[in-house]
GUDOGU-258021 format. One record per residue: x, y, z of N, C-alpha, C in turn; residue number from 1; residue in three letters. Coordinates in Angstrom, 3 decimals. Example, Ala and Ser with C-alpha at 12.3 -4.5 7.8 and 13.67 -1.06 7.14 Angstrom:
BEGIN
ATOM	13.190	-5.690	7.800	12.300	-4.500	7.800	13.200	-3.300	7.800	1	ALA .
ATOM	12.850	-2.250	7.080	13.670	-1.060	7.140	12.900	0.030	7.870	2	SER .
***
This chain:
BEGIN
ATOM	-67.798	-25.211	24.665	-67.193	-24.841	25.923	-66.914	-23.343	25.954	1	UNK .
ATOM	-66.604	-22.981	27.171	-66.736	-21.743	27.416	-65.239	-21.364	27.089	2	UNK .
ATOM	-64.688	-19.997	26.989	-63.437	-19.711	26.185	-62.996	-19.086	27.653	3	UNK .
ATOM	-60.963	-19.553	27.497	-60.643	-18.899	28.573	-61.423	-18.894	30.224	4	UNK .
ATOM	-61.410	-19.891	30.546	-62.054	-20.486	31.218	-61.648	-21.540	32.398	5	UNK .
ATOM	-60.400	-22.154	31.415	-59.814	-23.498	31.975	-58.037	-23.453	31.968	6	UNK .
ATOM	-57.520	-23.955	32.927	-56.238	-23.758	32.982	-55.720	-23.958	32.131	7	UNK .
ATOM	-54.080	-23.539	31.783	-53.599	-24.101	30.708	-53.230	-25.854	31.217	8	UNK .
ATOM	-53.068	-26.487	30.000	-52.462	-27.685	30.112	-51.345	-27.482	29.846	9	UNK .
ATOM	-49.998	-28.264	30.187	-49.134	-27.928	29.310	-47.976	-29.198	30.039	10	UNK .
ATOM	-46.601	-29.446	29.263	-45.855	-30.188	30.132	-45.231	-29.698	31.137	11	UNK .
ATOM	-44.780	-30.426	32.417	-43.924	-30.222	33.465	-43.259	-31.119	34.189	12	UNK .
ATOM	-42.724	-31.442	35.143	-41.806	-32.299	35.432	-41.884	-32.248	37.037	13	UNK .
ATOM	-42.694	-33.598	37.375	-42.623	-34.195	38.861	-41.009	-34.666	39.320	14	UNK .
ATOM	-41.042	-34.178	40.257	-39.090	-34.686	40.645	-39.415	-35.040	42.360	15	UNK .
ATOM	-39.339	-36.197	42.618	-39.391	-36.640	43.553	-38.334	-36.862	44.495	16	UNK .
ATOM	-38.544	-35.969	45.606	-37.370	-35.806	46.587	-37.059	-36.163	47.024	17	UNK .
ATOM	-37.630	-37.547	47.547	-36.349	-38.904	48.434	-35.613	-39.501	47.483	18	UNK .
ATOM	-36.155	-39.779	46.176	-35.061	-40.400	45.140	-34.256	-39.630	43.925	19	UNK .
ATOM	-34.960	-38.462	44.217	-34.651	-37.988	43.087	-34.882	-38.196	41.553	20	UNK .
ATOM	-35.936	-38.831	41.503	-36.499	-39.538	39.933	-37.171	-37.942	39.633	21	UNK .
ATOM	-37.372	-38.205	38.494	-37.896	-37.084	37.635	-38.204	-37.689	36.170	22	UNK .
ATOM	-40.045	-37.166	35.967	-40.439	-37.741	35.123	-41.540	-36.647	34.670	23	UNK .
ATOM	-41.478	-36.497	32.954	-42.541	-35.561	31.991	-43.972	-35.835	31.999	24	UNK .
ATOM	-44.816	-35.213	32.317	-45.966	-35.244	31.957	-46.993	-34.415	31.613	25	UNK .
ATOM	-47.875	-34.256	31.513	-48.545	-32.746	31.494	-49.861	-32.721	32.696	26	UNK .
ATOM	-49.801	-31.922	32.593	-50.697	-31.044	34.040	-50.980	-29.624	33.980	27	UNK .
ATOM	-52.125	-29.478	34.947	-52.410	-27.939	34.906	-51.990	-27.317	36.178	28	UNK .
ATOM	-50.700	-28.327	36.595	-50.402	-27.323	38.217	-49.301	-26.239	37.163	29	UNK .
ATOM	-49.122	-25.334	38.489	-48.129	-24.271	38.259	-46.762	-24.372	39.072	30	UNK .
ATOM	-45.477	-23.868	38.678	-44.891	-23.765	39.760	-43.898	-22.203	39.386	31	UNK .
ATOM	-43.051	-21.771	40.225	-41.924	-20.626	39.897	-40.882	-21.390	39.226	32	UNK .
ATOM	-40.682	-22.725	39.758	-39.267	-23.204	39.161	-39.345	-23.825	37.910	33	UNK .
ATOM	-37.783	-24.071	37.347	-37.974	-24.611	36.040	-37.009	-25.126	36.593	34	UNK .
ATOM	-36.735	-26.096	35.538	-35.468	-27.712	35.099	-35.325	-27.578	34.232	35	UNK .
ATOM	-33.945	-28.002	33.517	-33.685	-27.894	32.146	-33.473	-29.586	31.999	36	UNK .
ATOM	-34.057	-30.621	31.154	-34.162	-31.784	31.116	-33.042	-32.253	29.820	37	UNK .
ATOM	-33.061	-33.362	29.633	-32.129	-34.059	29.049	-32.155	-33.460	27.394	38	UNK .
ATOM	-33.409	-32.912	27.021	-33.809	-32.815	25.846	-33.477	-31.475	25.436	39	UNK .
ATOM	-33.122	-30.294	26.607	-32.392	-29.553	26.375	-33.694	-28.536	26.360	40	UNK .
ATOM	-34.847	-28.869	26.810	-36.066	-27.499	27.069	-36.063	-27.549	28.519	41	UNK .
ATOM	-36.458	-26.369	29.229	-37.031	-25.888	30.649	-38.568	-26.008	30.892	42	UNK .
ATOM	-38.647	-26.652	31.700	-40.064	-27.290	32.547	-40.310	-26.814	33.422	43	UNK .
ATOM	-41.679	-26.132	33.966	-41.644	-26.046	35.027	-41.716	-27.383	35.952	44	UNK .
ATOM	-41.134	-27.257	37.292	-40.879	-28.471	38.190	-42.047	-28.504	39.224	45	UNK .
ATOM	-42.246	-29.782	39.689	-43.246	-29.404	40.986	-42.737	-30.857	41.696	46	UNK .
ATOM	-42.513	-30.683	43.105	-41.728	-31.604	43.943	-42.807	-32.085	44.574	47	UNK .
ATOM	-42.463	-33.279	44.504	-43.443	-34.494	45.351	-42.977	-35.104	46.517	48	UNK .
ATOM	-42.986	-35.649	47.030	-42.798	-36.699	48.423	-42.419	-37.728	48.087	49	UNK .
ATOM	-43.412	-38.563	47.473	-43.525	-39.951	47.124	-43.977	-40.328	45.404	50	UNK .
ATOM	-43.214	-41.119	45.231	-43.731	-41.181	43.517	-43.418	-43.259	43.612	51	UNK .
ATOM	-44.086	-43.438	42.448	-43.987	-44.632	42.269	-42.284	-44.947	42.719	52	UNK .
ATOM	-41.087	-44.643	42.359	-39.811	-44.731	42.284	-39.248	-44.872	43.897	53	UNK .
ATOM	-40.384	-44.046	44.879	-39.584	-44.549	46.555	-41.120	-44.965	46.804	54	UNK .
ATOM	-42.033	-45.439	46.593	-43.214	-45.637	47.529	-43.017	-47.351	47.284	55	UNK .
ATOM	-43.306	-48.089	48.800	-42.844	-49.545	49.032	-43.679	-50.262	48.081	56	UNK .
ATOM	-44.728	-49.939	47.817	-46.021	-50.800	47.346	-45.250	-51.045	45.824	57	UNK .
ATOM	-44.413	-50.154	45.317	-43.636	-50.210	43.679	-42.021	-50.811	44.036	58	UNK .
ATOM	-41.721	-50.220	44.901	-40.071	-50.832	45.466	-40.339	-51.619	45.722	59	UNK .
ATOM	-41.119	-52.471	46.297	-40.915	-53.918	47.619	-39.843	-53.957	48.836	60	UNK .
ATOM	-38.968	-52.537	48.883	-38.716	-52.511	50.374	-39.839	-51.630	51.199	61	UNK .
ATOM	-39.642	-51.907	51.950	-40.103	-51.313	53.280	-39.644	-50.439	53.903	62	UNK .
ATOM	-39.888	-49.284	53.454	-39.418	-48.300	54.386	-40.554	-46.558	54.666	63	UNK .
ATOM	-39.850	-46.273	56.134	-40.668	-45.285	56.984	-40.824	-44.140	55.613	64	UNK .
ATOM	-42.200	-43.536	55.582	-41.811	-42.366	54.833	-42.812	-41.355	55.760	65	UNK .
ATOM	-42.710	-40.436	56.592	-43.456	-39.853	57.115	-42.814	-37.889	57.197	66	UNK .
ATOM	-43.407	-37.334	56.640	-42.417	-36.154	56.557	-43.615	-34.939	57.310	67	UNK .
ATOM	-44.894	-35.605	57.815	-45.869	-34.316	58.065	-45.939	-34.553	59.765	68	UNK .
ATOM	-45.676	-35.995	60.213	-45.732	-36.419	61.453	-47.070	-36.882	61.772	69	UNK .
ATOM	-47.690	-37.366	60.713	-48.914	-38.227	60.789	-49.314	-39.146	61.753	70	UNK .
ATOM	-47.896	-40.005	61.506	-48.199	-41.335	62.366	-48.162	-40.778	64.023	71	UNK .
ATOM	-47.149	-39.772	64.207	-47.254	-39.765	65.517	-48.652	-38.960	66.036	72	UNK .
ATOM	-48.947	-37.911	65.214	-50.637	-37.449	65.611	-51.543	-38.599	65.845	73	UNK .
ATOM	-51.173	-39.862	65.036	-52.451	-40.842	65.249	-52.090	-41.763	66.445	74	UNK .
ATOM	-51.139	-42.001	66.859	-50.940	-43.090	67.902	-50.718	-42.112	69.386	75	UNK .
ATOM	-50.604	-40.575	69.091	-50.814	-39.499	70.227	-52.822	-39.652	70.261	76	UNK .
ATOM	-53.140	-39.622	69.392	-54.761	-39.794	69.186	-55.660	-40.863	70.058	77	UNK .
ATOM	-54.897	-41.693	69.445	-55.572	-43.318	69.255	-54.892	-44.144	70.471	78	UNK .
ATOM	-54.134	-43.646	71.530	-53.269	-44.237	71.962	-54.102	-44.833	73.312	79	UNK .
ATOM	-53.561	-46.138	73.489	-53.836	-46.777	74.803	-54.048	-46.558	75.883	80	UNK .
ATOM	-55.006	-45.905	76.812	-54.738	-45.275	77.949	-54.678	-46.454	79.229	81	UNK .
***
């Protein structure tokens, strides 16, 4: 493989903003922010929407999650005349 080439890998920490869960993994995104986690090192953070922890298909409630206004572009779209 070619050298210097490929992002770094490294750990960081998804923190999901309707529930607030936060969980380690590694990835090659970037972010400015850091978290200082239970273990007592700084991560960089990168905020999500939806993570397994609020998305219904893993909860089994049901609930609206729309934060870009999707649904209403599609039923303004698609709508009944």
């Amino acid at each position: 493989m070619k050298k210097d080439i490929h992002p770094t890998y490294r750990e960081v920490v998804f923190q999901d903003t309707s529930s607030d869960f936060k969980f380690i993994t590694r990835s090659t995104m970037t972010s400015n922010e850091t978290i200082t986690m239970e273990d007592g090192k700084s991560y960089p953070v990168i905020k999500v929407e939806v993570s397994s922890a609020s998305h219904p298909f893993y909860t089994g409630k049901n609930i609206f999650v729309d934060t870009a206004g999707r649904v209403e572009k599609f039923q303004k779209r698609y709508a009944k005349r």
